[in-house]
C-alpha positions as CSV (number, residue, x, y, z in Angstrom):
1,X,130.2,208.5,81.1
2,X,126.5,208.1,81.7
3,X,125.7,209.8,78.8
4,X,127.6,207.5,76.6
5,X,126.4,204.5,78.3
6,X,123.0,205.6,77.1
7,X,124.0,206.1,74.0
8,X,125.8,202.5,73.4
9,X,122.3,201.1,75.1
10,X,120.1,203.1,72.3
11,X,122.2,201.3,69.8
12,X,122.1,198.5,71.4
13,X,118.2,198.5,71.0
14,X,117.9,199.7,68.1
15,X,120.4,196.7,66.4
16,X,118.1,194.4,68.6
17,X,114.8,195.7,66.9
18,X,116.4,195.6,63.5
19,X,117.1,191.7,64.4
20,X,113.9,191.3,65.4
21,X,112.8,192.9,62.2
22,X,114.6,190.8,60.2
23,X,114.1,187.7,61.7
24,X,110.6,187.9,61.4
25,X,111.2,188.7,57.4
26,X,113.4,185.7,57.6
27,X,111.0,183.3,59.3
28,X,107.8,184.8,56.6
29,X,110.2,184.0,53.5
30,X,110.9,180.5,55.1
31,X,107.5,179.5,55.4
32,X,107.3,181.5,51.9
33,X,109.5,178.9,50.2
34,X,108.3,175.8,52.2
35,X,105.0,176.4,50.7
36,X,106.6,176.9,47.2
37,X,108.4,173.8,47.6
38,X,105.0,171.6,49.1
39,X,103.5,172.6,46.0
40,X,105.9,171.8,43.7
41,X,106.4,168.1,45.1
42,X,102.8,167.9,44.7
43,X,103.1,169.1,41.3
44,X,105.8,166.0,40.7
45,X,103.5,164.2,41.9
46,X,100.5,164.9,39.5
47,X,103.2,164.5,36.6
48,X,104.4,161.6,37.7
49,X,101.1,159.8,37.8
50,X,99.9,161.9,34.1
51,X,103.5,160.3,33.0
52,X,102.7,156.4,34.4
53,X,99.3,156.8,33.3
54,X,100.7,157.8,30.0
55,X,103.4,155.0,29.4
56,X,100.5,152.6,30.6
57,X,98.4,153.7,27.8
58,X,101.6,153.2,25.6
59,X,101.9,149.8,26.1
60,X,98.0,149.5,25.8
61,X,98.2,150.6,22.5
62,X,101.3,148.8,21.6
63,X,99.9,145.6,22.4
64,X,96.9,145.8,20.4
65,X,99.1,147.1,17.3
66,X,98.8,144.8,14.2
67,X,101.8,141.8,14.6
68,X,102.2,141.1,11.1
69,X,102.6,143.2,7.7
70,X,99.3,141.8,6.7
71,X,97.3,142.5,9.7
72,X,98.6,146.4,9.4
């Protein structure tokens, strides 16, 4: 009986090491993809302002464009 009880706690610590294992792999990959996503929201960001900057330049140009045929 002993002799199985240590066998069952063996196990036991072993399946606790390999949670600890791959928890920690779980908790590296989270922070992993939290960085991934930071930088793609700042990435947005940049092409969201390129894009405004962009469509403000547009209408720049589009309001200095000729009115008439003769002007063009």
């Amino acid at each position: 009986k002993i002799r199985e009880l240590a066998i069952n706690i063996r196990m036991k610590e072993e399946l606790i090491g390999e949670l600890v294992r791959t928890g920690k792999a779980a908790q590296a990959l989270n922070r992993q993809h939290s960085q991934r996503i930071r930088e793609l929201e700042q990435e947005a960001e940049r092409v969201r302002a390129e894009l405004s900057e962009g469509q403000r330049q547009l209408r720049e140009l589009e309001g200095k464009e000729p009115q008439d045929a003769v002007e063009r």
